[in-house]
VOLOBA-461926 format. One line per 2 residues: number of its first residue (from 1); their letters; for each residue x negated, y negated, z negated of C-alpha. Coordinates in Angstrom, 2 decimals. Layout:
<pts>
NUM	A	X/Y/Z; ...
</pts>
This chain:
<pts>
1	XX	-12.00/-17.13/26.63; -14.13/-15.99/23.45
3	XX	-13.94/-12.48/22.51; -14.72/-12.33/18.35
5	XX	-15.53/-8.66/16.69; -15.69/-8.38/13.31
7	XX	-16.75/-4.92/12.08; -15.96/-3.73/9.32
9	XX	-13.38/-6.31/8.15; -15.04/-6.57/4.21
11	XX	-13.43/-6.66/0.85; -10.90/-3.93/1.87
13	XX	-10.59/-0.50/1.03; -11.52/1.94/4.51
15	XX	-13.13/1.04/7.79; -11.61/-1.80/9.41
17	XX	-12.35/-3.06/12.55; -10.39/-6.71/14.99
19	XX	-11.30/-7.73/18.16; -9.34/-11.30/18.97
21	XX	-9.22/-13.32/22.57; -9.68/-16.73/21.22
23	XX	-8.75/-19.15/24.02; -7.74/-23.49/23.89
25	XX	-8.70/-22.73/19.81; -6.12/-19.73/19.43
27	XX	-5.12/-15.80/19.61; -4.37/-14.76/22.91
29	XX	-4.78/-11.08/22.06; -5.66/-9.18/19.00
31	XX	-6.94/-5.33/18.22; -7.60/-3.50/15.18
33	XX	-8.61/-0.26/14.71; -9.66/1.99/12.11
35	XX	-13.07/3.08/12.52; -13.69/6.15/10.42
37	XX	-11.43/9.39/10.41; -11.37/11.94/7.56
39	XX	-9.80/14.95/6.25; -6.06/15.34/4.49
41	XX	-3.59/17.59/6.57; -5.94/19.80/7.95
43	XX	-7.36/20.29/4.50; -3.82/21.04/2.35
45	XX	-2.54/23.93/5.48; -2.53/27.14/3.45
47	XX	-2.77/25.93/0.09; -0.43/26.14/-2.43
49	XX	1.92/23.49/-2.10; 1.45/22.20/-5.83
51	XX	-2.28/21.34/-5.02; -0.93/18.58/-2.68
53	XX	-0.42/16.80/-5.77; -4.12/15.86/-6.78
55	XX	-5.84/16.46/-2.90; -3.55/13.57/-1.69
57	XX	-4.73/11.14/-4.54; -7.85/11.17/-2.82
59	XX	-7.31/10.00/-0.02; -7.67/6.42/-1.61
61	XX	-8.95/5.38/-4.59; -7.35/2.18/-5.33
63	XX	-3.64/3.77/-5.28; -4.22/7.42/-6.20
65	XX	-0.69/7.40/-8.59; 1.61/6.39/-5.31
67	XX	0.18/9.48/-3.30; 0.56/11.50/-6.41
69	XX	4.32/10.02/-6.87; 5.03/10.86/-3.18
71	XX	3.56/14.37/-3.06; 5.62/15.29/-6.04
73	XX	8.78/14.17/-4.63; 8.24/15.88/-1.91
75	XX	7.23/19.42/-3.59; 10.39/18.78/-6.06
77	XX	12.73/18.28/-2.95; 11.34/20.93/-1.40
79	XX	11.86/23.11/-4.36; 15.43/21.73/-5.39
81	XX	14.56/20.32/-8.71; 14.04/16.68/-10.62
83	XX	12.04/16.22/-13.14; 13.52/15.65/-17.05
85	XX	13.85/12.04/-18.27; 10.12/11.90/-19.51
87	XX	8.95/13.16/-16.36; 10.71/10.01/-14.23
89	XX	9.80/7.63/-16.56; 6.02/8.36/-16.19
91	XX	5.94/8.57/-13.30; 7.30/5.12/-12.95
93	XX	4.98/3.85/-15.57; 2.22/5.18/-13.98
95	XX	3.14/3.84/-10.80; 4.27/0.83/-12.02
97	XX	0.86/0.07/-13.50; -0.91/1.38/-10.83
99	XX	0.97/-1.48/-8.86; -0.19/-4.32/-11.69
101	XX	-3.64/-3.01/-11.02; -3.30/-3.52/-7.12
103	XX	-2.08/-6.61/-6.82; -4.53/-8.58/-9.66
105	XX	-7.53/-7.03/-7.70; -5.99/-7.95/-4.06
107	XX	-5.97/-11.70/-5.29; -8.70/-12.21/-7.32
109	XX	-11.31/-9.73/-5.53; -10.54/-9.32/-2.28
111	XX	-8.28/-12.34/-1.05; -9.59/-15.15/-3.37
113	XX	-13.13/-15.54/-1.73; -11.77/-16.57/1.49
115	XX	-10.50/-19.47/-0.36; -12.84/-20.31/-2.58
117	XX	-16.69/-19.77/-2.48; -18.37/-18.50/-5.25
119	XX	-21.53/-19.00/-6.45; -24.34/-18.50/-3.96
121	XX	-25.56/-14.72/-5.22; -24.25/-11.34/-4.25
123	XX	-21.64/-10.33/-4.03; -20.39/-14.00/-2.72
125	XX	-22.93/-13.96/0.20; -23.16/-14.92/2.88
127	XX	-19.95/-15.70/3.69; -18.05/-17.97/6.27
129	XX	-18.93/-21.64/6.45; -15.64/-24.01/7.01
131	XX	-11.70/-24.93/5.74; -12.59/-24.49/1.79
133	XX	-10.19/-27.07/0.73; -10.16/-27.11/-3.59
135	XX	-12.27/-29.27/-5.67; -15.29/-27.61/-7.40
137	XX	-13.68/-28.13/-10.91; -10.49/-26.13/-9.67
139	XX	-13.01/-23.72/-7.85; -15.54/-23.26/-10.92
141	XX	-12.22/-22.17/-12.74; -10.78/-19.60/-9.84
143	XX	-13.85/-17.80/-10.08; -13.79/-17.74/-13.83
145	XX	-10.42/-16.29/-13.25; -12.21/-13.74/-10.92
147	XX	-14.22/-12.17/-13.67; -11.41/-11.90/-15.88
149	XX	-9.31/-10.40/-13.42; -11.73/-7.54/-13.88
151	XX	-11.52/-6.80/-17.36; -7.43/-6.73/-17.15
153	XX	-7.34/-4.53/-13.87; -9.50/-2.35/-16.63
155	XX	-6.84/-2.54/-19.10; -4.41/-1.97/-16.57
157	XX	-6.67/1.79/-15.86; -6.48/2.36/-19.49
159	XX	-2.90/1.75/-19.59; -2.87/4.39/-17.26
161	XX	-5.02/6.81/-18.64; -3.22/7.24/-22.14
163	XX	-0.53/8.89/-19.66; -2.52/9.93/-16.77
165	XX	-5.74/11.14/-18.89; -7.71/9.59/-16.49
167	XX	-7.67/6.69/-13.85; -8.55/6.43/-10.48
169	XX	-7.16/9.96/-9.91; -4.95/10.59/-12.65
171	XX	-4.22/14.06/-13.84; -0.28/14.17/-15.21
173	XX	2.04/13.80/-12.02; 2.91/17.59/-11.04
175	XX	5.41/18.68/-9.12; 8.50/18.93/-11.26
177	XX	7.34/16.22/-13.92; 4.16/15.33/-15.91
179	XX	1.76/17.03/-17.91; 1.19/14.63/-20.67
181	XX	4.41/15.03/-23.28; 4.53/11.55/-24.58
183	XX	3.47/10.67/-28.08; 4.51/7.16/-30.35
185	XX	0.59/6.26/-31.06; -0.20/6.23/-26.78
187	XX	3.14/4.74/-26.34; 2.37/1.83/-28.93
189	XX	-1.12/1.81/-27.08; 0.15/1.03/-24.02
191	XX	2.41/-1.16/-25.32; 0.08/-3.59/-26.27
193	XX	-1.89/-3.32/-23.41; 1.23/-4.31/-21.63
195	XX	1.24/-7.39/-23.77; -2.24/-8.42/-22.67
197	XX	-1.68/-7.71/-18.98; 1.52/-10.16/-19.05
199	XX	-0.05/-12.76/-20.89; -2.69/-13.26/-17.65
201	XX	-0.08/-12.39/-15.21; 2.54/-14.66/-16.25
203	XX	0.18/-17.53/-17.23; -3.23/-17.03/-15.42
205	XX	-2.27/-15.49/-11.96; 0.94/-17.24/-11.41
207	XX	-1.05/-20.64/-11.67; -4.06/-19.11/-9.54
209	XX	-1.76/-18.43/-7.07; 0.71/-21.54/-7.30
211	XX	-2.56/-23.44/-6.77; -3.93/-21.95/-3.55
213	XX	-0.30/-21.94/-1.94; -0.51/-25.82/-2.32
215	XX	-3.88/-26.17/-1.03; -3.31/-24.28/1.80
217	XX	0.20/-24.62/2.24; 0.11/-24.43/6.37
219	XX	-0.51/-20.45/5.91; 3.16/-20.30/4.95
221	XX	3.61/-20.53/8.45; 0.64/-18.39/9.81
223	XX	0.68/-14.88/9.94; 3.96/-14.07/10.68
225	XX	3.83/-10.83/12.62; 6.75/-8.45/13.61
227	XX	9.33/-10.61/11.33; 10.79/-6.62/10.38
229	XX	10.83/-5.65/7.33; 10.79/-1.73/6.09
231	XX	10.98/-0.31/2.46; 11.63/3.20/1.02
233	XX	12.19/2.37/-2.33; 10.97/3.10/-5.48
235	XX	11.10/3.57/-9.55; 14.40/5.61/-9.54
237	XX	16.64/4.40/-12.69; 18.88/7.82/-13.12
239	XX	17.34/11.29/-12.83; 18.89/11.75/-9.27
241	XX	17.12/9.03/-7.96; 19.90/7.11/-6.22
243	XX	19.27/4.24/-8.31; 16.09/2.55/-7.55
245	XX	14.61/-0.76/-9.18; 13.42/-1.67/-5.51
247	XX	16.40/-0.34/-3.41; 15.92/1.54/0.48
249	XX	16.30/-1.07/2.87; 14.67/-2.22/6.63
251	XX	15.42/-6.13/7.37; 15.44/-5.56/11.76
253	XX	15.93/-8.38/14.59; 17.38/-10.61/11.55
255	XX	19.56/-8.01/10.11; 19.92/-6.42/7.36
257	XX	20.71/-2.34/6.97; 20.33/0.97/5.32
259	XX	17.25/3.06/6.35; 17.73/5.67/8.67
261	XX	14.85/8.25/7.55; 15.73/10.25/10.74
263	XX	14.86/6.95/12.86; 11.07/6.64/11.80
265	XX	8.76/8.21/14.83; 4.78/8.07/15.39
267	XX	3.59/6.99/18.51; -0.03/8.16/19.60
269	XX	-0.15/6.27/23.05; -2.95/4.50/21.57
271	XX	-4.36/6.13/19.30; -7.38/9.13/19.64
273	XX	-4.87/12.54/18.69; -3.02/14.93/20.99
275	XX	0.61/14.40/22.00; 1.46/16.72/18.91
277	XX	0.61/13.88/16.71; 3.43/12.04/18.46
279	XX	7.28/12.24/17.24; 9.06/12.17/13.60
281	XX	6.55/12.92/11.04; 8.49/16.17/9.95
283	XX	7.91/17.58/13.10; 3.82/16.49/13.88
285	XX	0.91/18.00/13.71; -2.00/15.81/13.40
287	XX	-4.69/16.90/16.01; -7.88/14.08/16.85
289	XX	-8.31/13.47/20.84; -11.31/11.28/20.95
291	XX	-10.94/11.08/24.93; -7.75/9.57/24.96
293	XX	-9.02/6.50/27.42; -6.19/4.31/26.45
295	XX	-7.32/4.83/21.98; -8.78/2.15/20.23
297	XX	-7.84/3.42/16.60; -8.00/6.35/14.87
299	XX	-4.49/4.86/13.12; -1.02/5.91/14.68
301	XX	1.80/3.64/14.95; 4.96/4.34/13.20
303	XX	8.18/2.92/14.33; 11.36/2.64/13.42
305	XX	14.03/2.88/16.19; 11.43/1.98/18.33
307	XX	10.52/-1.65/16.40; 7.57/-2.47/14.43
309	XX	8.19/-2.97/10.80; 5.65/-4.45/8.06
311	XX	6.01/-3.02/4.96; 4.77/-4.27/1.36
313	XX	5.79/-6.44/-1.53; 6.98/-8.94/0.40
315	XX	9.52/-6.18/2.12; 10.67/-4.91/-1.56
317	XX	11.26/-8.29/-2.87; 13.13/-9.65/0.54
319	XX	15.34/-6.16/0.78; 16.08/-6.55/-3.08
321	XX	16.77/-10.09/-2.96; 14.24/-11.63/-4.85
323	XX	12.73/-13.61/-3.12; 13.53/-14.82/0.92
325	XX	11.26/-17.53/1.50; 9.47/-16.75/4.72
327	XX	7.36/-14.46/6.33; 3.46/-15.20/6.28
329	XX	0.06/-15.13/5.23; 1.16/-16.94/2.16
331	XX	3.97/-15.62/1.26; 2.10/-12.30/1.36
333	XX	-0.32/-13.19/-1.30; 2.59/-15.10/-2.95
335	XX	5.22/-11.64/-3.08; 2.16/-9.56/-5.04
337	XX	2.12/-12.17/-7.93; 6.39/-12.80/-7.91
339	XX	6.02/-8.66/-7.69; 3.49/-8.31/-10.87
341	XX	5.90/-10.35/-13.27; 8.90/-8.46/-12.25
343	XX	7.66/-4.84/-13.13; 6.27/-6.28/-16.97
345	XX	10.23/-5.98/-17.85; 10.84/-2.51/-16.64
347	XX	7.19/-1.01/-17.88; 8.65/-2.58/-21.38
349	XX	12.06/-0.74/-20.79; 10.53/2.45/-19.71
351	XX	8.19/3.12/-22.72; 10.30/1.91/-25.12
353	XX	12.84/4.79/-23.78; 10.42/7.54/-23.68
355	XX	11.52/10.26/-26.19; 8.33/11.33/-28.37
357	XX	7.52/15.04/-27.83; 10.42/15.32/-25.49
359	XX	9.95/17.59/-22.73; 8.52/15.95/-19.35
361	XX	8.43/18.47/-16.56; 10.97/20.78/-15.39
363	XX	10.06/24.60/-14.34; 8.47/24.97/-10.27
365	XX	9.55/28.06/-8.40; 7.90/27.82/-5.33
367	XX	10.34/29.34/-2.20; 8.64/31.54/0.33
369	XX	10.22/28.78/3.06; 11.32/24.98/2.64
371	XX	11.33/21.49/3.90; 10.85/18.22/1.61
373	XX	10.08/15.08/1.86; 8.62/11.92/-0.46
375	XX	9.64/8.64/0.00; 8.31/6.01/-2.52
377	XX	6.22/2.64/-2.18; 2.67/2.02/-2.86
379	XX	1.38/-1.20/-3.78; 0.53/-2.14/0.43
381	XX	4.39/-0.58/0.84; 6.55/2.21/2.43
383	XX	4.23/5.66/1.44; 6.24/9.25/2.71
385	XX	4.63/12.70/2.49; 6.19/15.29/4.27
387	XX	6.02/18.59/3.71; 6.46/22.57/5.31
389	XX	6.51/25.63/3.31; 5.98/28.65/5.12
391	XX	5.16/31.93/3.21; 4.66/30.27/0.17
393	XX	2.15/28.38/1.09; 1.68/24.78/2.95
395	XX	2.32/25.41/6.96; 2.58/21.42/7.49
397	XX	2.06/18.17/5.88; 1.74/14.67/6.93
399	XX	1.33/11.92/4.85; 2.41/8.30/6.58
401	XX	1.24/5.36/4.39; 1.53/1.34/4.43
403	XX	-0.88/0.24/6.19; -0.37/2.90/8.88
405	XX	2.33/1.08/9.32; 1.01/-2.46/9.45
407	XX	-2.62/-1.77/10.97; -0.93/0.15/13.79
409	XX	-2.18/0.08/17.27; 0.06/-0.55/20.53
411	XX	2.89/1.87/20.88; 4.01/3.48/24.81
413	XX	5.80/0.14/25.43; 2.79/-2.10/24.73
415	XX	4.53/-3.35/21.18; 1.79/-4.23/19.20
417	XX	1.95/-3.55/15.19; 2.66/-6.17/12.41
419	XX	-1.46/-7.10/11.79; -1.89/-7.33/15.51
421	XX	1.52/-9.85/16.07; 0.63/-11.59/12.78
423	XX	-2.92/-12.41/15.13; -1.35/-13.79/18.24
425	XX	-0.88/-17.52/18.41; -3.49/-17.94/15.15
427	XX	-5.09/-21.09/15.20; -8.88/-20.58/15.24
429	XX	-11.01/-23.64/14.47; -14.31/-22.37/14.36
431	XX	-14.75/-18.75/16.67; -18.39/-18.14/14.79
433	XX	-16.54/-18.90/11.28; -13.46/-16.83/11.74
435	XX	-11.38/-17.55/8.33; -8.42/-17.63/9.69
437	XX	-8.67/-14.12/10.82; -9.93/-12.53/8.04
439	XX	-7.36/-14.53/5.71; -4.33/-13.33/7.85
441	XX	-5.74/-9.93/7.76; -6.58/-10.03/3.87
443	XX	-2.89/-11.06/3.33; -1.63/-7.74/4.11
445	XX	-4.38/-5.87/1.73; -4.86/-3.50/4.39
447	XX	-6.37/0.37/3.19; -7.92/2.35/6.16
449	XX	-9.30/4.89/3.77; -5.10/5.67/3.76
451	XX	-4.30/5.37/6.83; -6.73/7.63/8.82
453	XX	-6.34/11.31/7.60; -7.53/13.57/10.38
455	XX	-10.17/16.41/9.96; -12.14/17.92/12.99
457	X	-14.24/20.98/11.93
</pts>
């Protein structure tokens, strides 16, 4: 039996930490654990419940619009109100985008170098030795491809910031609507920005992708995991929100049904917080325990009726019926791209039926007591903020996000969550040159800087 550690997990987004039991060349037993704990909750009791808004956007950088999106959902429900027609579809092109951005940077900057190695300077070493499988002309090209991958996930930020005024953290998603009334010049901006960002999806990172899923075709049946699959739903077509481009949906023990909201619980059993982190996240307060003796993450682990669930593109495009090929490492990676060229179509539809100078945020009359809750998707998946108002001011929030979902620890009944199952059974060919680990791993984009929230004075 080889134990390997690697910590911090790189090219990720938070502190990420796996132990794996390598044993006859595969997983017996996997942990991973985030590393680092911070400050969200703790931080928005007693504030006005509008400033939820822009304090949740930081807890992660890469998908600040989703926690915006979420937060004002749940300050909109809490106050009764939806936001005008401007107001929803910003927020969904914001969003939207904010997905485009996601995905091109999970492929070409942080998945693509366990494929392919790049030239021998920083940021490309060191790096593992091993199963590199594509030609050098094919790999000279990917990591042309890599560079311009940066310049579009810019213009995918601009695209942002003629709505958002600014990107990472962008400044127009308030509770009730937007800020920023839309205008024809920034909508004819972003439309051609649009035109340029689906020009290297739909020809550059298609291929890119197309070409790694052939050269390592056997990860389409590695990394499995849990096998459930969870979404919330997002990009609401009516002002209600009961129409949604990527519908509410959980795919359980082979079967397909409607999400139960009321079903989803947080187990703490181990993880380092007090029993009062442990129940439906309406209902928890999020208190650190570092001497819980059976912790090994500061990450919780949501479940719904008691199962494990992954959540992520490859959820919304199974639940919607897009796409149903399997469940893997590869189909991961695969989902983002199939993902990217499906929201060009609605971005078009949504600026072109923006109303110039229309109004984009409805009035917010803050009660002196409510409830609400956000459910929406980020780019990693399922992302709901909860939310108590007591004396006009916030008395409770908790925020559970994607990969709190699939970086989860062991729950009471030893169940481990989707990363850790996705682990087990991994063929390992080379314990001091763990790809296969860290490609599994990868495939899931995981963001720790999301999922651990916690504040200790």
């Amino acid at each position: 039996m080889r134990r390997i550690v690697v910590d911090p997990v790189t090219r990720l987004e938070g502190h990420f930490k796996v132990s794996v039991d390598v044993d006859g060349g595969k997983v017996q037993r996997a942990e991973v654990a985030g590393t680092l704990y911070r400050g969200f909750e703790k931080i928005l009791a007693g504030r006005d419940p509008r400033d939820a808004v822009f304090y949740t956007q930081r807890i992660c950088g890469v998908c600040p619009a989703d926690h915006a999106v979420a937060s004002s959902l749940a300050i909109d429900d809490a106050c009764g109100i939806q936001a005008p027609v401007n107001g929803r579809l910003v927020r969904n092109i914001i969003l939207a985008t904010n997905f485009l951005q996601s995905h091109i940077t999970h492929f070409y900057q942080l998945s693509l170098p366990d494929y392919v190695t790049g030239p021998e300077i920083a940021p490309f070493v060191p790096h593992y030795t091993g199963d590199y499988r594509l030609s050098a002309a094919d790999g000279e090209r990917l990591m042309k491809h890599y560079f311009a991958a940066l310049n579009v996930r810019r213009k995918c930020q601009e695209l942002i910031a003629h709505f958002g005024g600014k990107m990472p953290h962008q400044a127009a998603i308030i509770a009730g609507g937007v800020t920023r009334i839309p205008e024809g010049d920034r909508i004819a901006a972003a439309r051609s920005l649009l035109a340029e960002i689906n020009e290297f999806v739909n020809e550059t990172y298609q291929e890119d992708v197309e070409l790694i899923a052939a050269a390592y075709s056997d990860y389409f049946g590695y990394g499995r995991g849990c096998g459930n699959l969870l979404v919330y739903g997002t990009f609401p077509e009516d002002d209600a929100g009961n129409k949604l481009l990527f519908p509410r949906g959980v795919y359980l023990n082979g079967a397909y049904e409607n999400l139960a909201v009321d079903r989803i619980e947080e187990d703490v059993s181990h993880a380092w917080y007090t029993g009062a982190a442990s129940g439906h996240p309406a209902n928890t307060t999020t208190e650190a325990d570092l001497g819980r003796k059976e912790g090994y993450s500061w990450v919780k682990a949501p479940r719904y009726k008691g199962a494990s669930c992954e959540v992520g593109p490859l959820g919304r495009l199974w639940i919607a019926g897009h796409y149903r090929g399997g469940i893997s490492a590869m189909d991961r990676i695969k989902a983002r791209m199939l993902e990217a060229k499906l929201l060009i179509g609605p971005l078009d539809r949504w600026l072109t039926s923006l109303e110039p100078g229309g109004e984009a945020a409805a009035l917010v009359k803050i009660p002196d007591d409510a409830v609400g809750v956000g459910l929406s998707e980020a780019a990693r998946g399922a992302l709901g903020h909860w939310l108590k108002i007591g004396r006009g001011c916030i008395e409770r929030y908790e925020a559970v996000v994607p990969t709190t979902w699939n970086a989860s620890p062991r729950d009471a009944a030893g169940q481990t969550g989707p990363i850790e199952a996705a682990l087990t059974g991994l063929p390992v060919a080379d314990p001091d040159n763990p790809l296969e680990v860290i490609r599994v791993i990868h495939s899931f984009d995981p963001c720790l800087a999301c999922a651990v929230h916690v504040f200790k004075p």
